[in-house]
N, C-alpha and C positions, 0 to 999 in steps of 0.2 A: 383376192384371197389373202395375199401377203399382208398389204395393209389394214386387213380386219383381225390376223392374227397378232401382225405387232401392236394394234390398238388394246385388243384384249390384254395383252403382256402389259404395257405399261398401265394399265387400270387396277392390272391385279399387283403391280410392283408396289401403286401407287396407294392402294386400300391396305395392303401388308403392311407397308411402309406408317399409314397413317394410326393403323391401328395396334401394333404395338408402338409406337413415340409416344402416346400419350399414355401413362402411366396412371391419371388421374392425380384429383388431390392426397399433398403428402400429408398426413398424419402429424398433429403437433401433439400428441399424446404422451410421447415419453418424457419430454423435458418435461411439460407442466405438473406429468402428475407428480417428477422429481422436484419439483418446486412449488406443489401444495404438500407434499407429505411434509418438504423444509418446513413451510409454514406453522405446519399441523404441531408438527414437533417441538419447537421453539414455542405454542402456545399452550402446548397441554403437556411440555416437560418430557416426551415422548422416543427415549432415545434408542430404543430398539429401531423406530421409524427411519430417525435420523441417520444412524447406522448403516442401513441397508440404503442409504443416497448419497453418502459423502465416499470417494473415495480415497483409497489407502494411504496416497500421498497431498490427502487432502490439510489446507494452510486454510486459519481464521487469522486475519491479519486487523489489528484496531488503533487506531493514532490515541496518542495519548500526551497533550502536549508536541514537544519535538520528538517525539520518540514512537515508535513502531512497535506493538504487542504483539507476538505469535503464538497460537497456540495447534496443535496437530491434532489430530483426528482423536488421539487415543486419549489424551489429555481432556477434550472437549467432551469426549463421550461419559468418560469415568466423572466429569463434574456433574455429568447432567443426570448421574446415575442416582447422587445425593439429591437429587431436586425432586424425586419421582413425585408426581402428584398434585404442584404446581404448579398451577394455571393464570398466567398470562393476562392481565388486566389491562386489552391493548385491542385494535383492533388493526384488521391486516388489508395489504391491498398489495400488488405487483402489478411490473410492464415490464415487457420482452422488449428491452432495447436493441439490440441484434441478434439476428442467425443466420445460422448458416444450417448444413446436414450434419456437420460433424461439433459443433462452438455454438452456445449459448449463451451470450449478457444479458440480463434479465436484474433489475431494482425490487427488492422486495421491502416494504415499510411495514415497521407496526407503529403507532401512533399511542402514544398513551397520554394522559390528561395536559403534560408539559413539556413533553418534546416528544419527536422523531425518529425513528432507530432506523435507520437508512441503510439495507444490506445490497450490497449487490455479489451477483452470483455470476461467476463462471463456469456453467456446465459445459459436460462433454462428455462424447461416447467414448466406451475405450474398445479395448481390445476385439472384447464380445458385444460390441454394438450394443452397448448398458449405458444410459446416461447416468452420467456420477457429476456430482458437485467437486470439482475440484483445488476451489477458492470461494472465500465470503472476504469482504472488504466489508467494516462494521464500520459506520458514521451517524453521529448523533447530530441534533438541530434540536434546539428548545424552541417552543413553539410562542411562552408567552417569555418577556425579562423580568426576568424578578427584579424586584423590587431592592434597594442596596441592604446590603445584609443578609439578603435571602438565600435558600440554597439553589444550586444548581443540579440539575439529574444529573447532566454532561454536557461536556463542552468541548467543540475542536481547539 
């Protein structure tokens, strides 16, 4: 009788045990949609969107020659205020380079007919478990060389 009660005990420790540990699949939904609205934003001029994904202490950093460009949240927003309308003659594509639960790397490209505009993003949750963009690293690639004499979009 003992050993039918301890068997029962450990079956039901064992089922308890099983059935909460698995949590099921976690949800990649927050970072992404924070990193199509980026998208969205940047192609249709969109800075309400934008806004609501970058956070307060959010850094757009851009090489420029030897030299490092910053620009901050409030800066980036109030430029794109002038642009309203704007549409982006580019086409997009992104990869989730790493995560984690709390840290997301992620490459976002627009491609446009001569080069590359190569973003990568640092998202992360903050406080209130809100994904926010908290850094873009902008790099450009020309895709064909021009020709000598020709211009260039951009260049590292």
């Amino acid at each position: 009788m003992k050993s039918k009660f301890l068997l029962v005990c450990i079956i039901s420790l064992l089922s308890t045990t099983t059935m909460y540990a698995f949590t099921g699949p976690k949800t990649d939904a927050g970072y992404n949609a924070v990193i199509l609205d980026f998208i969205d934003s940047h192609m249709n001029s969109n800075y309400k969107k934008l806004n609501k994904v970058l956070d307060e202490n959010y850094m757009l950093k851009i090489p420029r020659g030897e030299k490092v460009i910053q620009q901050n949240k409030s800066s980036l927003i109030d430029a794109m205020k002038n642009e309203v309308g704007t549409k982006q003659n580019c086409e997009s594509n992104y990869e989730v380079l790493a995560k984690s639960d709390a840290l997301v790397i992620a490459r976002v490209d627009f491609t446009y007919h001569d080069s590359i505009q190569h973003n990568y993003l640092i998202v992360e949750k903050n406080d209130n478990q809100e994904w926010k963009i908290t850094q873009v690293c902008k790099m450009f690639d020309d895709i064909q060389t021009p020709q000598s004499g020709g211009d260039v979009t951009a260049k590292n």
